[in-house]
C-alpha positions as CSV (number, residue, x, y, z in Angstrom):
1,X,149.1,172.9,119.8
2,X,149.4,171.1,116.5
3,X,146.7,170.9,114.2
4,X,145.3,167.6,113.0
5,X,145.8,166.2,109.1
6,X,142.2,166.8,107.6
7,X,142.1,165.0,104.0
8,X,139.4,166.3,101.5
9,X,138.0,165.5,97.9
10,X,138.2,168.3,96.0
11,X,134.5,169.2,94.8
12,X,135.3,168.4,91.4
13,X,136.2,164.8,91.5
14,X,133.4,164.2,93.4
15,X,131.1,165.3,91.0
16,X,132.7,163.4,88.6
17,X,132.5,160.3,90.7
18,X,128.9,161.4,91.2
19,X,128.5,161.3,87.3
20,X,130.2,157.8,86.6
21,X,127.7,156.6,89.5
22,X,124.8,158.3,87.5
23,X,125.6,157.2,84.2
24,X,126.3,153.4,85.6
25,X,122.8,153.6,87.0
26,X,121.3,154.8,84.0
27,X,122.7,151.8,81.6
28,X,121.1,149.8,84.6
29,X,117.7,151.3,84.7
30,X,117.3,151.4,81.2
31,X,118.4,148.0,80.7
32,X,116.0,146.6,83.3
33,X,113.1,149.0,81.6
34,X,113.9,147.8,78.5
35,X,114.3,144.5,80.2
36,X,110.8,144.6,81.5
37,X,108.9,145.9,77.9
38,X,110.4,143.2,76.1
39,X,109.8,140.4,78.5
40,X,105.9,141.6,78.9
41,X,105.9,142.1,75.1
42,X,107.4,138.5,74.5
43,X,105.4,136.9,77.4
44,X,101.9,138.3,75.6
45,X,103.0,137.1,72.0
46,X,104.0,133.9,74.0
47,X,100.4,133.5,75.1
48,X,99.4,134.1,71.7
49,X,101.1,131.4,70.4
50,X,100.3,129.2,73.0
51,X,96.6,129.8,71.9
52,X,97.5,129.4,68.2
53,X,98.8,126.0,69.3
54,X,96.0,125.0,71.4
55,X,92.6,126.2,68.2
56,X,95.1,124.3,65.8
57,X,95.5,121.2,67.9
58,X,92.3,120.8,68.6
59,X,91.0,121.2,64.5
60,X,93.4,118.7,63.9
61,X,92.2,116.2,66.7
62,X,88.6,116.8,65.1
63,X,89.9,114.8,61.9
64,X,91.0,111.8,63.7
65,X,87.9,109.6,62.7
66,X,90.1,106.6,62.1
67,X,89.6,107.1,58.6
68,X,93.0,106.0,56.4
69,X,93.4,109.8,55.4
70,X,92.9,110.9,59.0
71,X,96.3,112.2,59.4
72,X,96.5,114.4,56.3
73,X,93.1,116.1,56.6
74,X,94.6,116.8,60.3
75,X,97.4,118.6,59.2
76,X,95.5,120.3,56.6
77,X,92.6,121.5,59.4
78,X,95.2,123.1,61.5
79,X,97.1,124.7,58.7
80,X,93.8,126.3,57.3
81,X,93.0,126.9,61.4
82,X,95.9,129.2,61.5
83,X,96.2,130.8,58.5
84,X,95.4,134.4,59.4
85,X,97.8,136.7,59.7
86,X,100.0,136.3,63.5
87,X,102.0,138.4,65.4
88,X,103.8,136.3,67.4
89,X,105.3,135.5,63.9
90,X,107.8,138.0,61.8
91,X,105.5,137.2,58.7
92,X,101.8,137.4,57.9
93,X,101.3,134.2,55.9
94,X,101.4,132.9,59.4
95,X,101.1,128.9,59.5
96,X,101.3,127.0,55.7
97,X,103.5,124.1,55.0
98,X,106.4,126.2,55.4
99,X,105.0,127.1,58.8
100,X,103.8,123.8,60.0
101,X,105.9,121.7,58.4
102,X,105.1,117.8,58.8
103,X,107.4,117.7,61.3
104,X,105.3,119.9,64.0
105,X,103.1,117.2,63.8
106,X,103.6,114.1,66.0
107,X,100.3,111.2,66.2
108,X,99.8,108.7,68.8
109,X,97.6,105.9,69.1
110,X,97.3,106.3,73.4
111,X,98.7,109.2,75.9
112,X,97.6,107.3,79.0
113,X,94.5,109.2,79.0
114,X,91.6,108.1,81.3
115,X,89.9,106.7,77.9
116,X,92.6,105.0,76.9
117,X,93.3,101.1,77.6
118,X,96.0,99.7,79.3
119,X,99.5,98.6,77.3
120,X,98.8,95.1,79.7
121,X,95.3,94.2,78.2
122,X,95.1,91.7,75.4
123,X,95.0,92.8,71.9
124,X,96.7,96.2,73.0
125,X,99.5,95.5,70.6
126,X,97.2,94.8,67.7
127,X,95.2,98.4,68.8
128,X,98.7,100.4,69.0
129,X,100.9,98.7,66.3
130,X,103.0,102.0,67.2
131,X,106.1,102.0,69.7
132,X,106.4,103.6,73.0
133,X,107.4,106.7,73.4
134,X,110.8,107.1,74.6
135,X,111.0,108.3,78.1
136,X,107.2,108.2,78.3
137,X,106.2,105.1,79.1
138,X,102.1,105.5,78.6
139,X,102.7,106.8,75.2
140,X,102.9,105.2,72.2
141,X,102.8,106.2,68.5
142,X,100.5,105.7,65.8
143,X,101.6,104.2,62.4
144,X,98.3,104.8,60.3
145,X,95.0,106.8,60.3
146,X,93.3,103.6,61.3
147,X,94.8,103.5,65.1
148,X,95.7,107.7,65.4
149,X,93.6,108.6,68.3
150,X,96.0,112.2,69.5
151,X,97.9,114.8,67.5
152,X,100.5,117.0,69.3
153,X,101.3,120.8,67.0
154,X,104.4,121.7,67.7
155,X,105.5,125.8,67.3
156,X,108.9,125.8,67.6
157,X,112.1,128.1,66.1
158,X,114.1,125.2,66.3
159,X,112.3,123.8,63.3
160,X,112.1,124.2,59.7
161,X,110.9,127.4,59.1
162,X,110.9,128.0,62.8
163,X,112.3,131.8,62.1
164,X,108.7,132.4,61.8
165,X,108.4,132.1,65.9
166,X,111.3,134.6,66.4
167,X,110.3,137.3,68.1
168,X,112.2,140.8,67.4
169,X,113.2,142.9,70.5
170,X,112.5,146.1,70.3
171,X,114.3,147.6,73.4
172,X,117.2,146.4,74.4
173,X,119.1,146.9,71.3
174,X,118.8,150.2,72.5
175,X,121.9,149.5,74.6
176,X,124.0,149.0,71.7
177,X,124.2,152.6,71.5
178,X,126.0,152.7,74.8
179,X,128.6,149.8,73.4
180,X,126.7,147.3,75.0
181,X,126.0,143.9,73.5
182,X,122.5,142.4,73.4
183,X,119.9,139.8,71.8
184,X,118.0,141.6,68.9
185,X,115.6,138.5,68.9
186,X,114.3,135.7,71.0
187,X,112.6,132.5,70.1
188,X,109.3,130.9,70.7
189,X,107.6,127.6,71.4
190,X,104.3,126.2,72.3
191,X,103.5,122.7,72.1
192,X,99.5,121.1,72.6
193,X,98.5,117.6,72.9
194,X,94.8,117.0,71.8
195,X,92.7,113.6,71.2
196,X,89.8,112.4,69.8
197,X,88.4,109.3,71.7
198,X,85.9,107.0,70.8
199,X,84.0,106.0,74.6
200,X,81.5,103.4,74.3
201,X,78.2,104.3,76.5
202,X,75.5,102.3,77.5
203,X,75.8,99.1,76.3
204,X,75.1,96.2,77.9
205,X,77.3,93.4,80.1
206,X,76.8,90.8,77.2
207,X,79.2,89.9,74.1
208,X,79.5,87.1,71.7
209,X,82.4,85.9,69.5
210,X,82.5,86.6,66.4
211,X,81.3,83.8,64.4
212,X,83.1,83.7,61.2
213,X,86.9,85.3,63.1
214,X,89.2,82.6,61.1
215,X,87.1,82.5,58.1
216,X,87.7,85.9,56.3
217,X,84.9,87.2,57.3
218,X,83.3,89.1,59.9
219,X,80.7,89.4,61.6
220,X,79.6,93.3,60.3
221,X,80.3,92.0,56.7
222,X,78.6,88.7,56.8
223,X,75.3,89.4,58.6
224,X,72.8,91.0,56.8
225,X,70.1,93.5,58.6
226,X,66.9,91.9,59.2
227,X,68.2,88.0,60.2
228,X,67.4,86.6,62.8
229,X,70.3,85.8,65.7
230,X,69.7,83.3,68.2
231,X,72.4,83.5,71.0
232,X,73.0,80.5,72.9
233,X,74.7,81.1,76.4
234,X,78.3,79.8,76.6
235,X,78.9,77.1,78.8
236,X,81.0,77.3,81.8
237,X,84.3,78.6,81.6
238,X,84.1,78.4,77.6
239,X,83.7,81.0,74.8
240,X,81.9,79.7,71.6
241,X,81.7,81.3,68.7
242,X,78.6,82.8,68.2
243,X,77.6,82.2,71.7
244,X,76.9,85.0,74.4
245,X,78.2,85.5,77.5
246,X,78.6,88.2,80.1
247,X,80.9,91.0,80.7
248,X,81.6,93.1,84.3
249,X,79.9,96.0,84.6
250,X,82.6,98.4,85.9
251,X,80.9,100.8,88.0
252,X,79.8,97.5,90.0
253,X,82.3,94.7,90.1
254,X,81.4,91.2,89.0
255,X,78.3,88.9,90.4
256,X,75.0,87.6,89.0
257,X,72.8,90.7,90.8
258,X,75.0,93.3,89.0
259,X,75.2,91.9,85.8
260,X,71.3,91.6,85.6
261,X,70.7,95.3,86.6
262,X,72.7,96.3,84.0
263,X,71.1,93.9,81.2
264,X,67.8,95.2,82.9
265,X,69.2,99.1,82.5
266,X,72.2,99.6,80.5
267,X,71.4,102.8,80.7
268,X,73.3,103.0,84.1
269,X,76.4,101.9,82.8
270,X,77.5,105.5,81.7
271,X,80.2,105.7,78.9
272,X,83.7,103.4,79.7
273,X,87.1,103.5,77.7
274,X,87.1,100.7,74.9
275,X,88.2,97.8,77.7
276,X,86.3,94.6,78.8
277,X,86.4,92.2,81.5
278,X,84.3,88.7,81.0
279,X,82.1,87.9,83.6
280,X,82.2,84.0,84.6
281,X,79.5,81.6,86.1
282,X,76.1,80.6,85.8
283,X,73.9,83.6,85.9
284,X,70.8,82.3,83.8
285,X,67.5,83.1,85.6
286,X,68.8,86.4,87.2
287,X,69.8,87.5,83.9
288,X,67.1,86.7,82.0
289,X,64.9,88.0,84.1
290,X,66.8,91.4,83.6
291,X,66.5,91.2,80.3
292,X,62.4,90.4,80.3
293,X,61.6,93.6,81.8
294,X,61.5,95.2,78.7
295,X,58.6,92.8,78.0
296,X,56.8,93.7,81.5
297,X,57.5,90.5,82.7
298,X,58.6,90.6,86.7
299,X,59.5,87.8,88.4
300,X,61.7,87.6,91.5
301,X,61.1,89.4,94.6
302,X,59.4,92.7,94.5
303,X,62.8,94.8,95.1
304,X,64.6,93.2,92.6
305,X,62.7,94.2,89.6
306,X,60.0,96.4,89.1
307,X,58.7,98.7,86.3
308,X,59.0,101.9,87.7
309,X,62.9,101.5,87.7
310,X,62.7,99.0,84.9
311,X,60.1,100.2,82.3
312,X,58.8,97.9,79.8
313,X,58.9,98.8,76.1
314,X,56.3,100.7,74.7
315,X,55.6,97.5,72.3
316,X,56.2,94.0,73.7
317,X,54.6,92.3,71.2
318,X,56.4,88.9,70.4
319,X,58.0,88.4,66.5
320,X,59.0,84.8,65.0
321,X,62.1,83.9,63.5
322,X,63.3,83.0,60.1
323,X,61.5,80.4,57.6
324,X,65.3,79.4,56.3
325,X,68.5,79.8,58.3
326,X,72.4,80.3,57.3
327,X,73.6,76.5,55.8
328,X,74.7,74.7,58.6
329,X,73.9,77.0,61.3
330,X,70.6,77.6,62.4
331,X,71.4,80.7,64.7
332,X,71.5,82.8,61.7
333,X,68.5,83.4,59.6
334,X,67.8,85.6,56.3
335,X,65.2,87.9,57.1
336,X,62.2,85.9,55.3
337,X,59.9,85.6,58.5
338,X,56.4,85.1,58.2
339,X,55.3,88.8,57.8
340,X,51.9,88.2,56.6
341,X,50.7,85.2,59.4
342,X,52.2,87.6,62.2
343,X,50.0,90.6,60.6
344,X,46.4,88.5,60.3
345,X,47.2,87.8,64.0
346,X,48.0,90.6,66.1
347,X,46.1,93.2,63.9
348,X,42.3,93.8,63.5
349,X,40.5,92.3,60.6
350,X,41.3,94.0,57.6
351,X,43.6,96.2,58.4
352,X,45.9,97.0,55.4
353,X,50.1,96.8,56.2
354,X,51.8,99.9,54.7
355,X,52.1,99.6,50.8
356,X,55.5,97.3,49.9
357,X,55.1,95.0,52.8
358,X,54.5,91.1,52.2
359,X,56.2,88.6,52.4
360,X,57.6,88.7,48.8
361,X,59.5,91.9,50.3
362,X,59.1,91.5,54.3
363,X,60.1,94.4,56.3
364,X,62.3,93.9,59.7
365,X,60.7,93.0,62.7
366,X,62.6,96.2,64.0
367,X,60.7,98.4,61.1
368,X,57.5,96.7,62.0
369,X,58.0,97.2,65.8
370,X,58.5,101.2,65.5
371,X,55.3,101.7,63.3
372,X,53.1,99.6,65.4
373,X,54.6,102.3,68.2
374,X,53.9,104.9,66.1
375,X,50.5,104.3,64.2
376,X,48.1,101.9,67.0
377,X,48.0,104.6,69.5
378,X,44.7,104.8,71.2
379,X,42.5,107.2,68.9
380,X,40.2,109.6,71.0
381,X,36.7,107.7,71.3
382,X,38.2,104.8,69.5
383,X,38.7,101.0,69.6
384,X,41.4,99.6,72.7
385,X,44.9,99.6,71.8
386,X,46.1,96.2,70.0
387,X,47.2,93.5,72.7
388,X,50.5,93.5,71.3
389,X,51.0,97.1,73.0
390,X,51.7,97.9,76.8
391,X,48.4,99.6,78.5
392,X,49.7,99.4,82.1
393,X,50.4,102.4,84.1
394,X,53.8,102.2,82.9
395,X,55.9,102.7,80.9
396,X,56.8,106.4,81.9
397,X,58.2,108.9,79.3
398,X,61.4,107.1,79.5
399,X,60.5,104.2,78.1
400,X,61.0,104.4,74.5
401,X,61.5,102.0,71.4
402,X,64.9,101.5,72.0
403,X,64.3,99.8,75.6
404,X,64.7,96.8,73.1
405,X,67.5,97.6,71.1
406,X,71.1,96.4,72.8
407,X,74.3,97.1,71.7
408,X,76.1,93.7,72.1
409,X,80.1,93.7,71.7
410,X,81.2,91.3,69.2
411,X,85.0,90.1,70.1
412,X,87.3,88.5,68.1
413,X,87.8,85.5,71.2
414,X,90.4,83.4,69.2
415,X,92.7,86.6,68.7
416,X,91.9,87.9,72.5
417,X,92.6,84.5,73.7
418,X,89.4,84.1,75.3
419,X,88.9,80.5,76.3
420,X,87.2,80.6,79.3
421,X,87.8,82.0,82.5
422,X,87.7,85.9,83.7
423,X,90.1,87.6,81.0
424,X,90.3,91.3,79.9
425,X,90.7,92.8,76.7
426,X,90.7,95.7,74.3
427,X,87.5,96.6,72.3
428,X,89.0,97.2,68.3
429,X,88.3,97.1,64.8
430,X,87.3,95.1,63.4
431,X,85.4,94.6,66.6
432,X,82.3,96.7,68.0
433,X,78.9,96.4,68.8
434,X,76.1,94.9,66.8
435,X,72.7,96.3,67.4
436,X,70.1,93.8,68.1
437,X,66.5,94.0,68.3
438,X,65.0,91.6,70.9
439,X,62.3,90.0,69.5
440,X,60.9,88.0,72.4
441,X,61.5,87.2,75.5
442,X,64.3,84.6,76.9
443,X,62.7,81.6,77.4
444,X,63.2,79.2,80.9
445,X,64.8,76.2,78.3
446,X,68.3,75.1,79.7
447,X,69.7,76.7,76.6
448,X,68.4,80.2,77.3
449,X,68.7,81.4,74.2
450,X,67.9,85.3,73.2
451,X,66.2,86.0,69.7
452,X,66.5,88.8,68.1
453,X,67.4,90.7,64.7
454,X,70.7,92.0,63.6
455,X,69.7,95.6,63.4
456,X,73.0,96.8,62.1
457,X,76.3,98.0,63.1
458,X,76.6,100.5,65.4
459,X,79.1,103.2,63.7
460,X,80.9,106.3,65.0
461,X,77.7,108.3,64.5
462,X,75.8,106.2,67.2
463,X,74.9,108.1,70.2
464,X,76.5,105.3,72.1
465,X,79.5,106.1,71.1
466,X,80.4,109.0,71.8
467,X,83.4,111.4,70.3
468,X,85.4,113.5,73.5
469,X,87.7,116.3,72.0
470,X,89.7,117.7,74.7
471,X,93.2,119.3,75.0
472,X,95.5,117.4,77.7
473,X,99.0,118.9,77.7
């Protein structure tokens, strides 16, 4: 019987074999380990640097006041933001000029943000004079301080002075030793978009055109607090200068009812990007009768108006106008009412005005309004309250001075193109909202005219307009 061929690895080569296996797996293993520390250790000084970008774009959104200097101070707030000592960076001066050089900064006027206005509206190309950003349609740049609304901080190797956002690796150079090549460093980035937007709240559906647009002028420069404003509604499908007429509320849609519950309560408007949408047709009696709450006058049926939902001011007393008026144009007076008459007849026989007022130096209706709130309360035991307050059973604790204080937008109409007709448009400087005392009620007349007092401008301090600082990207 012949025996079979048997073949067989000498025990020594298969050691070896067994050895160049091991040492194969080895280099693997300790690649992957060092692999793995260096990608954890780069991931965690990535999120560092992601929060770096996020605190520094935010401090420089903060600065974005619309101020000519705006940018600058922006750039400055982030640099002194971040300049503590980093390690996500190779040095400890972390983030100077050299760090965040101009060019990590990049401004925009809009994003496409929820508070931003649409590139269709009218006057969008006078509010961004910036071009869109390529390959991002919604976003455009800024070219000033004046119309810089967003910032985006840029940390990036790529830049100058990026080698500050190399990150050494500390383990796989390790295989060099081995003879194999590897990165001894890895770069960073982090990017952050933040904004600073200016949203207009509570303010009611009602604007005029400004007056002296065309002139030079405006209206915030010309008008001095404490004249008189008489505001003559608009006549159909035509914007006047100097006239009033209605805007949409947007949380209701257009029509008469809406536009009176929101002159009655502006209060339910809530805050709205700085859009606008004129509101057409004849809307008198509703409207005034919104507005004439505030003087606790109801009229209409029961469930349209009432002074539980609709307070009256704690003082409706009734001021006069101006004893001279603008040349040429009556709707705007110069603050000289007739301070004494209107003292001899709604206060008690000789009662004494607060020291400086007369008519040599009259105070504003609006100044005289707030101390007769504040100083003819009802003494305990004492005399009635003065007719010219409200002794209902209302107003609640909600009803306070400014129930008669409106913000009202003032538009530039001949630059917005508004002629008539329902048009939309952007809400900009020099545009805002002039704050206007009402000084009695709107009267039945066919011109329905509103008096009031030009209280002053409302500025970026204003609680009704409101600053949101928020990070998007």
């Amino acid at each position: 019987m012949q025996a079979g061929n048997h073949s067989m690895i000498h025990p020594s080569r298969q050691r070896g074999a067994y050895l160049v296996m091991m040492a194969l797996l080895l280099v693997v293993l300790v690649a992957v380990a060092a692999l793995v520390l260096d990608i954890g250790r780069v991931l965690v000084l990535r999120s560092d640097m992601q929060a770096a970008a996020d605190a520094a774009a935010l401090a420089a959104a903060a600065e974005l006041d619309g101020r000519a200097d705006a940018r600058e101070r922006a750039r400055g707030a982030a640099r002194s933001l971040l300049s503590h000592e980093g390690r996500f960076a190779r040095v400890r001066d972390l983030l100077d000029e050299q760090g965040l050089p101009d060019e990590a900064f990049s401004f925009y006027c809009v994003i496409g943000s929820r508070f931003d206005p649409d590139d269709s509206e009218p006057g969008f190309t006078q509010y961004c004079t910036g071009a869109q950003v390529p390959g991002e349609p919604r976003k455009y740049f800024s070219t000033s301080g004046a119309d810089t609304n967003y910032v985006r901080v840029s940390l990036d190797a790529s830049m100058a002075g990026g080698g500050r956002y190399m990150a050494d690796l500390f383990f796989l150079p390790v295989l060099a030793v081995i003879g194999e090549e590897t990165a001894t460093e890895v770069g960073l980035m982090a990017r952050a978009l933040a904004g600073r937007s200016h949203i207009f709240c509570n303010y009611p559906p009602m604007a005029i055109c400004d007056p002296f647009e065309g002139t030079g002028d405006r209206f915030r420069e010309r008008m001095t607090p404490g004249g008189h404003v008489i505001m003559k509604q608009m006549g159909a499908n035509q914007w006047t200068p100097g006239n009033f007429g209605f805007l949409q509320p947007p949380p209701a849609g257009p029509g008469a009812p809406s536009v009176a519950r929101f002159l009655a309560d502006e209060g339910q408007l809530g805050c709205t990007p700085p859009t606008f949408t004129t509101q057409t047709g004849g809307m008198t009696q509703q409207t005034r009768r919104g507005v004439n709450t505030r003087f606790d006058q109801y009229e209409g049926p029961p469930h349209e108006f009432n002074p539980a939902r609709y307070p009256p001011a704690p003082n409706i007393s009734a001021y006069p106008l101006d004893q001279t008026t603008e040349p040429g144009d009556a709707r705007f007076g110069r603050g000289d009412w007739n301070f004494e008459q209107y003292w001899q007849q709604n206060h008690p026989p000789g009662s004494v005005p607060p020291s400086g007022w007369s008519n040599l130096a009259p105070p504003t209706r609006w100044d005289v309004y707030n101390w007769e709130i504040n100083h003819d309360a009802i003494p305990e035991g004492g005399q009635p309250t003065p007719e010219h307050l409200y002794t209902g059973d209302y107003p609640p604790p909600e009803s306070v001075a400014e129930r008669r204080l409106l913000h009202v937008a003032v538009l530039s109409c001949q630059a917005l193109g508004l002629t008539g007709g329902k048009s939309s448009g952007v809400i900009f400087e020099p545009d805002g909202f002039a704050k206007i005392f009402l000084t009695s009620p709107v009267d039945t007349s066919p011109d329905a005219e509103i008096h009031g007092e030009y209280v002053g401008w409302a500025g970026r301090d204003d609680k009704e307009i409101q600053v949101d600082i928020q990070l998007y990207e």
